[in-house]
Residue, then its C-alpha position, 0 to 999 in steps of 0.5 A: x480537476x473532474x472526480x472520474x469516480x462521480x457521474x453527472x448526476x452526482x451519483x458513485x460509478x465505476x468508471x469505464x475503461x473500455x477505450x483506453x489503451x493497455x500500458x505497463x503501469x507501475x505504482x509505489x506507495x509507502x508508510x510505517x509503523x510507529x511501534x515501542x523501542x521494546x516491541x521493534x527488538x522483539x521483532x528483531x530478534x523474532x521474539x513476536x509469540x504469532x511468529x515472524x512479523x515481517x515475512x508474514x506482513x510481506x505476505x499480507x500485503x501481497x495478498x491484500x494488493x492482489x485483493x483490492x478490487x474486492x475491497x475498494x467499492x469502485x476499484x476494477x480487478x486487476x491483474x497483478x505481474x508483480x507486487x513486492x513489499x519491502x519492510x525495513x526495521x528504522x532503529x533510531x526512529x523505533x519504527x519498521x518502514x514499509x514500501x510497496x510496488x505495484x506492476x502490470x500493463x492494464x487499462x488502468x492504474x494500480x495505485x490503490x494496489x500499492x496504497x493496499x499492499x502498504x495498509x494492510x501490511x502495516x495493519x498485520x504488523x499491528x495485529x501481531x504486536x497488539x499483546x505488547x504494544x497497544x500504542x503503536x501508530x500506522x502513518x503516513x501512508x502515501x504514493x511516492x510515483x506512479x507511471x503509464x497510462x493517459x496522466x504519465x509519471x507522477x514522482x511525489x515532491x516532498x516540497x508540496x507535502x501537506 
């Protein structure tokens, strides 16, 4: 396996995408936030004092997808057809479940658009948390499947996990 990301001489590139061809690409990436049974109610009833955690999260990680190529060094600017970020409340585990989905038809793919959109969302939520629950844990952050370009569909295998 070859780092794309890697010239011959061992320095970091971009890497060029000008031959590939443009194809509909889709990425899906998930994660959660680990937070107090108390801190998981307040959200549920919209109790958070900055406002409503899960519909501004949703939004932070929409942004933050749109705004990849930005903060990843070596990411190329893409463009975004959609981008949906879905956040669930797990009662039983006291977490809130985040997964995101990445879609356009580009050179290359969006996988750190999804693995962004799931981050950052999960950073906000632990921003409008922290006056109440400093021990909440952000985990756990993967790419569940990707599909288009040259590598084809990966769906992640829970039975390869490590």
């Amino acid at each position: 396996m070859e780092l794309t990301h890697i010239d011959e001489t061992g320095k970091a590139r971009m890497v060029d995408v000008s031959e590939k061809a443009i194809t509909k690409r889709v990425a899906i990436a998930s994660g959660y936030v680990k937070v107090a049974p108390e801190t998981l109610a307040l959200i549920k009833q919209g109790e958070v004092k900055k406002g409503d955690v899960l519909a501004v999260a949703r939004v932070a990680g929409i942004l933050a997808a749109k705004r990849t190529g930005e903060l990843i060094p070596l990411c190329h600017p893409l463009s975004l057809e959609s981008v949906v970020v879905d956040l669930q409340l797990d009662e039983e585990n006291s977490m809130i479940l985040i997964e995101a989905q990445a879609v356009n038809s580009a050179k290359t793919g969006i996988e750190m658009e999804a693995l962004t959109a799931v981050s950052v969302a999960g950073l906000t939520i632990y921003d409008m948390c922290k006056a109440v629950d400093k021990y909440m844990v952000i985990g756990d952050i993967k790419l569940l499947h990707k599909s288009g370009g040259k590598s084809g569909v990966f769906d992640r295998d829970p039975a390869k996990e490590y």
